[in-house]
C-alpha positions, 0 to 999 in steps of 0.5 A: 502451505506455510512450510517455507515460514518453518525454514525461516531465521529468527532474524527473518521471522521478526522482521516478518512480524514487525513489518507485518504489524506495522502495515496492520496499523496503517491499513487500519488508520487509513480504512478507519478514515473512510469510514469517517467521511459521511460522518464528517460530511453532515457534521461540517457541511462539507461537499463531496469533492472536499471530502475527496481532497480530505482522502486525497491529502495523507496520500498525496503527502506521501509522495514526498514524504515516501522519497524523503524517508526512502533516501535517508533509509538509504543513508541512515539505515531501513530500521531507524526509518521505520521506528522514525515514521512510526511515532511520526503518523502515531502522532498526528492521527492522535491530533487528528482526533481533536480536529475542529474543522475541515481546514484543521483536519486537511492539515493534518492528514497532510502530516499523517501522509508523511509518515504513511509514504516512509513506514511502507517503503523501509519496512518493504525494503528490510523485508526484501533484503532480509527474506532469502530470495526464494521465498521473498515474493511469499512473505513480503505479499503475506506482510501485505496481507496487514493491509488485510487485517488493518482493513478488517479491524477497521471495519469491526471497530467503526461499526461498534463504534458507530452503533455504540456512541453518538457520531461525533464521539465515535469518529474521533474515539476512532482516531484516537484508538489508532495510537495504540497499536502502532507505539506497541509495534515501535517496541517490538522494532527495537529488536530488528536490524538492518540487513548484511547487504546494506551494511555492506552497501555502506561499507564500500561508500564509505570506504570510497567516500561516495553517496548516490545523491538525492536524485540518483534514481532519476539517472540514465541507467536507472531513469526507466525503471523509475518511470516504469515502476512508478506508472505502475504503482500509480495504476495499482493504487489509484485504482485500489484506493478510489475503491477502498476510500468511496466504498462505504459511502457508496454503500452508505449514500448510494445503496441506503444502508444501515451502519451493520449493513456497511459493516457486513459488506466491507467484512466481507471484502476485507476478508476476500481482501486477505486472501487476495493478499496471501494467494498473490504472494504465492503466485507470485514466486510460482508464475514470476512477477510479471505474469501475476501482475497481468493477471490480477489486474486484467481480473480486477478490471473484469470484476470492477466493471461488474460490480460498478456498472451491472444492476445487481441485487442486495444478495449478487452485490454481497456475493460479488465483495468477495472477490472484489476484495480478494483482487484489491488485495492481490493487486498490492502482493507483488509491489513490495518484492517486485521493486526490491529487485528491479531497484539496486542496494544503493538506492533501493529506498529511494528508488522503491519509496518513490514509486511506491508514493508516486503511485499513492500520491498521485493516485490519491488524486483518483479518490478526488477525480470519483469525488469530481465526477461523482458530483455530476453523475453516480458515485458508482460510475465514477468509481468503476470508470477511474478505477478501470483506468488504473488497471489499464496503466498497470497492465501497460507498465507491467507489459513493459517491466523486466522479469526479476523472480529468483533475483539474489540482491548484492551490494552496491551498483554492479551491473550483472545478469540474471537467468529466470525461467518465470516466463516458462522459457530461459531468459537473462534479466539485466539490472543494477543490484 
């Protein structure tokens, strides 16, 4: 099954690492958060639409601090990018732990999203340039699996923490352990490099003193794309985070768990989550881009609407986490090695982070809708009905995206053709690469 990891450079196989660890830790923080929230909601007295900006605030953050990061990774180099947003969101998810108010902590969760949109997008982008292009889907999607372990260690450590130390030690105990791991995986970065066609994107703009500027990505040849990819990153995401982040307190408020109960259920998803991660990443070099896309979302619609909206027992309900996981986490797979070949060399980051956080940021506004609609009706309603929307974009953009499976990156803005057989029939993809 990972026979395609053995033929792998030492190059490729340490990014796979680096990258690998470093989503680890963001999934891990970001999960860790949701897990706070009904902790912080009896601690400050806060309501649940406030809870819901809190959720919102990192994510909605990233959509500029994504594009910001994306561009310069575009200038500066994808590698000195990820050790940059590293330090920053190792930095303030420490503050975080010291955070007095609800003022105080949107603040900082602001901040934290700055690091979190830029850390996705150059390590994705590394990743796509770096993997030879028949196995990219399988290794950029199995780095995604991150999200997977990130989720899981999540959910082990804020159940012992929880049963072990009193809550208003625990929550902030929590923030301060996320530190740790991501300074370890800045060290382990400092042995990567940029990728050849980079270096040879930026030979040739400095040879002929040209730059593509901050809003390249938004010009006529490349302005569909951009739209396109961005919508469905908003579905994907908005979906899977209004999900992820109300979950626990679902299961907490709603369905009157215990503390090891939570942590039983989301075990359970976090696990399906990490096979949704790598089985998606396999489907998608076996079926193309496209079609897995269609697929896993229509799946996560049908799922959803289940757990959401039927009357399930304790039992059905546990059952059913599984696969709830294993679509969630099959819905990101295919975003990292999808927008590296929709997107050409020379605005690769800044195209692919700003889709990316367009989606994270503005689908952050979904974890504040479920709050909103949640406060005149039931918590899983609003997360059902949000999150069937979402899957309801991405199938709409997906539908409307080209096929790229098989596509070999090249330097600069040429335009080329590319012929893929991903739909079963022979058919010429053209992009800029």
């Amino acid at each position: 099954m990972f026979a395609w990891y053995s033929v792998l450079s030492g190059r490729e196989k340490t990014t796979f690492w680096a990258c690998f660890g470093g989503w680890s830790v963001d999934a891990m923080d970001a999960q860790i958060f949701s897990f706070l929230i009904p902790v912080l909601m009896t601690a400050w007295h806060i309501t649940s639409a406030q809870a819901g900006f809190l959720g919102t605030a990192a994510s909605a953050a990233t959509a500029i601090g994504g594009w910001v990061c994306g561009t310069l990774a575009d200038r500066v180099g994808r590698v000195r990018m990820m050790q940059a947003t590293v330090l920053w969101f190792a930095l303030f998810t420490g503050l975080a732990g010291v955070a007095q108010n609800y003022e105080q902590m949107l603040v900082l969760r602001v901040l934290q999203g700055f690091g979190f949109g830029g850390e996705w997008a150059a390590g994705a982008v590394l990743m796509g340039e770096i993997i030879r292009p028949e196995h990219r889907g399988k290794a950029v999607g199995c780095v995604q699996s991150g999200y997977g372990v990130g989720w899981t260690a999540a959910t082990l450590l804020s159940t012992a923490a929880f049963l072990y130390l009193p809550p208003d030690y625990a929550w902030r105990a929590l923030l301060w352990f996320g530190v740790t791991p991501a300074l370890l995986i800045l060290a382990l970065r400092r042995r990567l490099d940029d990728s050849d066609v980079f270096k040879e994107t930026r030979k040739i703009q400095q040879i002929t003193g040209t730059n593509p500027g901050f809003f390249a990505i938004f010009g006529r040849e490349i302005l569909r794309t951009t739209a396109l990819a961005s919508l469905l990153a908003l579905g994907v995401i908005g979906a899977g985070g209004a999900v992820i982040f109300w979950l626990p307190s679902l299961l907490r408020l709603t369905r009157h768990f215990s503390v090891a109960g939570v942590g039983v259920y989301m075990t359970v998803l976090t696990v399906g989550s990490f096979a949704g991660f790598v089985g998606s990443a396999y489907m998608t070099d076996l079926i193309g881009r496209r079609r897995n896309f269609l697929l896993v979302s229509v799946c996560s619609w049908l799922v959803t609407l289940s757990y959401m909206f039927l009357p399930l027992g304790d039992t059905a309900l546990l059952v059913l986490s599984a696969p709830l996981g294993f679509t969630l986490g099959a819905s990101y797979s295919t975003l990292g090695p999808y927008f590296t070949e929709l997107f050409p060399t020379a605005v690769r980051g800044a195209g692919q982070a700003f889709a990316y956080n367009f989606g994270k940021g503005m689908g952050a506004f979904s974890v504040a809708l479920v709050g909103l609609i949640a406060a005149r009706g039931g918590l899983a309603e609003a997360i059902g009905a949000v999150s069937m929307v979402g899957y309801t974009v991405a199938i709409v953009a997906t539908l409307l995206l080209p096929e790229t499976r098989g596509l070999h990156l090249a330097a600069g803005m040429a335009q080329v053709s590319h012929t893929t057989t991903a739909n079963g029939a022979t058919g010429t993809v053209q992009g800029e690469i």
